[in-house]
BANU-880929 format. One record per residue (C-alpha): z, y, x; residue in one letter. Coordinates in pm, whole numbers, padded with zeros to 5 digits, always signed. Layout:
<vexmars>
ZYXA
...
</vexmars>
This chain:
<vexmars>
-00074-00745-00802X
+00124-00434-00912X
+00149-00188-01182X
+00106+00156-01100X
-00065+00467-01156X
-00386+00595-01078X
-00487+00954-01042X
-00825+01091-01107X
-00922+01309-00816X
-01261+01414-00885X
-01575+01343-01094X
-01933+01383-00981X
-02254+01323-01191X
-02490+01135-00930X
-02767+01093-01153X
-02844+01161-01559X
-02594+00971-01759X
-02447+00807-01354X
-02082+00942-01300X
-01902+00859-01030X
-01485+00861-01076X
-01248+00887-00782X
-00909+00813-00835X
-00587+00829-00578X
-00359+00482-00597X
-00099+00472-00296X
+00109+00167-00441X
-00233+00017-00537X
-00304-00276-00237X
-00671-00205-00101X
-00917-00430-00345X
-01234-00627-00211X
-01548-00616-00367X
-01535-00826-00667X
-01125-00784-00759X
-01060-00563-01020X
-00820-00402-01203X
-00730-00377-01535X
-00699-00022-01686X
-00518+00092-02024X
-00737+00308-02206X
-00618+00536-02457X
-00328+00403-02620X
-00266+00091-02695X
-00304+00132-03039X
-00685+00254-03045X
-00743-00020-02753X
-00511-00322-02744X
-00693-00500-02433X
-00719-00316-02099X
-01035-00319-02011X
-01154-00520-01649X
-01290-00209-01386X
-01408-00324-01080X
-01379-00033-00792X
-01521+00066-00483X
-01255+00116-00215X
-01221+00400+00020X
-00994+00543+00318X
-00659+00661+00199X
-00523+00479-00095X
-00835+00579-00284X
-01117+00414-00463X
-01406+00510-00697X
-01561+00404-01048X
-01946+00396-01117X
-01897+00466-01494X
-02215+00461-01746X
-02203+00553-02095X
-02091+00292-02299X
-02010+00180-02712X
-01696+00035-02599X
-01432+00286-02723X
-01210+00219-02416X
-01509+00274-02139X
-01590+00573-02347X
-01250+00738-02267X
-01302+00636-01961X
-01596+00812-01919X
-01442+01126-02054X
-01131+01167-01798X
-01090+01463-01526X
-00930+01533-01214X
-00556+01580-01275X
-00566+01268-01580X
-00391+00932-01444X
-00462+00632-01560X
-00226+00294-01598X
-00376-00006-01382X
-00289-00350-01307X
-00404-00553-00980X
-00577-00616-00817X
-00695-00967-00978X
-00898-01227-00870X
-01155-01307-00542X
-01382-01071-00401X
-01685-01100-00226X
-01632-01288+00104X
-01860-01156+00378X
-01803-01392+00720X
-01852-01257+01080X
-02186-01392+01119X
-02352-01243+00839X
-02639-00995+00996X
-02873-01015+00704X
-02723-00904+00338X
-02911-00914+00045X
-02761-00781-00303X
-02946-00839-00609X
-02855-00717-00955X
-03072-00716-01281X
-02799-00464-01455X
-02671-00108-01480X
-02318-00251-01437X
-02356-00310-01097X
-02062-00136-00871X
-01940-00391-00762X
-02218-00421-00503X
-02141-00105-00374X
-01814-00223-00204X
-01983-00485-00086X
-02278-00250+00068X
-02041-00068+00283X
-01819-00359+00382X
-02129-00454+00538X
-02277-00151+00659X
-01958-00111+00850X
-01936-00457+00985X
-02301-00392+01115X
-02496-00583+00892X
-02863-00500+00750X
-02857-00474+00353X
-03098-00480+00146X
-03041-00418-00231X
-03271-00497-00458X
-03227-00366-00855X
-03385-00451-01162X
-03403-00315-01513X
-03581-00226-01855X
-03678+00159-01667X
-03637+00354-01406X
-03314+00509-01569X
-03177+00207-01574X
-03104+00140-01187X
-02853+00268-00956X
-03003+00629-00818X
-03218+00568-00455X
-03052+00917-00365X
-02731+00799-00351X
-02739+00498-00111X
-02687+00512+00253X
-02994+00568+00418X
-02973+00260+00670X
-03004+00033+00311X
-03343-00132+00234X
-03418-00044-00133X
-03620-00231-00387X
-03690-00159-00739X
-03829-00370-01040X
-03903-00217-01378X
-04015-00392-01678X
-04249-00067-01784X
-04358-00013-01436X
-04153+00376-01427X
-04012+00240-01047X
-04118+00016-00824X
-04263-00322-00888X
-04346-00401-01255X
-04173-00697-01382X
-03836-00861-01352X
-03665-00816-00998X
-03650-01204-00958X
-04040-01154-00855X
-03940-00978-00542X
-03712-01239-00375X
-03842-01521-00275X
-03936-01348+00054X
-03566-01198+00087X
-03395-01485+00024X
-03580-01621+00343X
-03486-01320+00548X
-03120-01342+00450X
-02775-01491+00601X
-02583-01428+00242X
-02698-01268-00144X
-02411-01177-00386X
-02528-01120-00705X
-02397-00920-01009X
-02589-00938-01354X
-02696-01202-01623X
-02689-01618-01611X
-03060-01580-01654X
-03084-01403-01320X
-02822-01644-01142X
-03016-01972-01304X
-03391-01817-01200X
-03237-01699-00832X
-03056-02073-00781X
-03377-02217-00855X
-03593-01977-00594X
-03313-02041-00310X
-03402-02436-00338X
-03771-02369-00323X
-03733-02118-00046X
-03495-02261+00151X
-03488-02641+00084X
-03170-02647-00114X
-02900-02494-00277X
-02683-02399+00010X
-02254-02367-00007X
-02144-02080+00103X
-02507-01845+00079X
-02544-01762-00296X
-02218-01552-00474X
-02271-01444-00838X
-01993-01228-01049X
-01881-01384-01334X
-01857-01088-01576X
-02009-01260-01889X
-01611-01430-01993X
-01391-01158-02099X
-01102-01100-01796X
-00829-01013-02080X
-00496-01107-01904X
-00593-01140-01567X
-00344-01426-01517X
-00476-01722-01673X
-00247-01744-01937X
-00511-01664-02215X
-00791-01932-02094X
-01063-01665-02226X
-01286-01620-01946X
-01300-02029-01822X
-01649-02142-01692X
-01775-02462-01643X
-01796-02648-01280X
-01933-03025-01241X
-01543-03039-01125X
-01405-02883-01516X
-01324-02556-01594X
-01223-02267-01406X
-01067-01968-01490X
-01257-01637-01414X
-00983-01391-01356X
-00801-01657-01131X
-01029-01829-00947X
-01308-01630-00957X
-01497-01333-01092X
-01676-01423-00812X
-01790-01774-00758X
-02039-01958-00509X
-02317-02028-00780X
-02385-02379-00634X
-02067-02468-00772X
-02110-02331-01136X
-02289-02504-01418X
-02526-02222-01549X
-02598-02305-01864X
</vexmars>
């Protein structure tokens, strides 16, 4: 990892309240899917922690930001930076998705707005030939990642709990089919939808399988990003392990969701 920084380059609204922030890092080692970095935000007076961003890479040095509005003062100034700003970032940190050779049939799965990480791993695998299907779930139809601005060769499916897109009711209802059809899921969102899609993966498929099933840890807070501060350690039948080390990304058969 490395200290460096980061250039905004542009900004572009994708959908209402869905910005999209590009930023220019040439020192910055490409990240995969899952790393992140941390970013100072405002001064380190108004926000003491950097705050963990996860980015999208892309061709020449750069990578992008899907950025939401948020109560968190630092993600709020975030939010608010233009082409021309830089920003101070450390990383990249952690393991990323993995996505091996033989993968042909990706599904990605997340039950939250917060879900860019996914996007990385989308076009890792679009490149490397892969079918993906991503399938999104939230309270409305505001809620989920815009249809418009996927690749058309991705398979899109929606769950709403008021019924605004797609199928009414949590997103879970729409897998056990998928899960079938698939050579690997990654999954970013809450325990509740890593416990619920563990437990569908045994019924459709037999059993938990190593090496199918990886979830993002985001729910520990990924303060230092070095394991010195044993904030963000989860819980493995083995002990602990340390989020920003060792994961954010884990194979969920090895976590204990509780």
């Amino acid at each position: 990892m490395i200290q460096t920084e980061a250039r905004v380059v542009a900004k572009k609204t994708i959908a209402p309240a869905w910005w999209r922030l590009t930023l220019a890092a040439p020192e910055l080692p490409p990240p995969l899917p899952g790393q992140f970095l941390l970013l100072r935000c405002a001064d380190r007076y108004t926000c003491y922690l950097r705050r963990p961003i996860f980015p999208t890479p892309l061709p020449q040095a750069q990578f992008t930001l899907l950025l939401r509005p948020d109560p968190d003062p630092g993600l709020a100034w975030l939010s608010a930076r233009q082409p021309g700003d830089t920003l101070d970032v450390i990383g990249p940190l952690g393991r990323g998705f993995p996505l091996p050779k033989n993968v042909r049939h990706l599904l990605l799965v997340s039950d939250t707005p917060a879900m860019g990480p996914l996007l990385g791993q989308m076009e890792r695998a679009i490149a490397a030939g892969a079918a993906v299907t991503l399938a999104l779930g939230g309270s409305r139809a505001s809620a989920l990642y815009p249809v418009a601005a996927l690749p058309p060769v991705v398979e899109y499916q929606a769950a709403t709990l008021d019924g605004s897109l797609g199928y009414r009711g949590p997103v879970t209802e729409l897998l056990p089919d998928l899960l079938r059809w698939a050579d690997m899921t990654c999954l970013v969102g809450s325990t509740l939808l890593y416990r619920t899609v563990r437990r569908q993966l045994e019924q459709a498929r037999l059993r938990a399988e190593a090496n199918f099933l990886y979830g993002l840890v985001a729910d520990s807070p990924l303060a230092c990003g070095m394991g010195a501060c044993l904030s963000c350690a989860v819980s493995t039948p083995h002990g602990f392990k340390l989020a920003c080390v060792e994961g954010p990304v884990f194979d969920l058969t090895e976590l204990e969701l509780l």
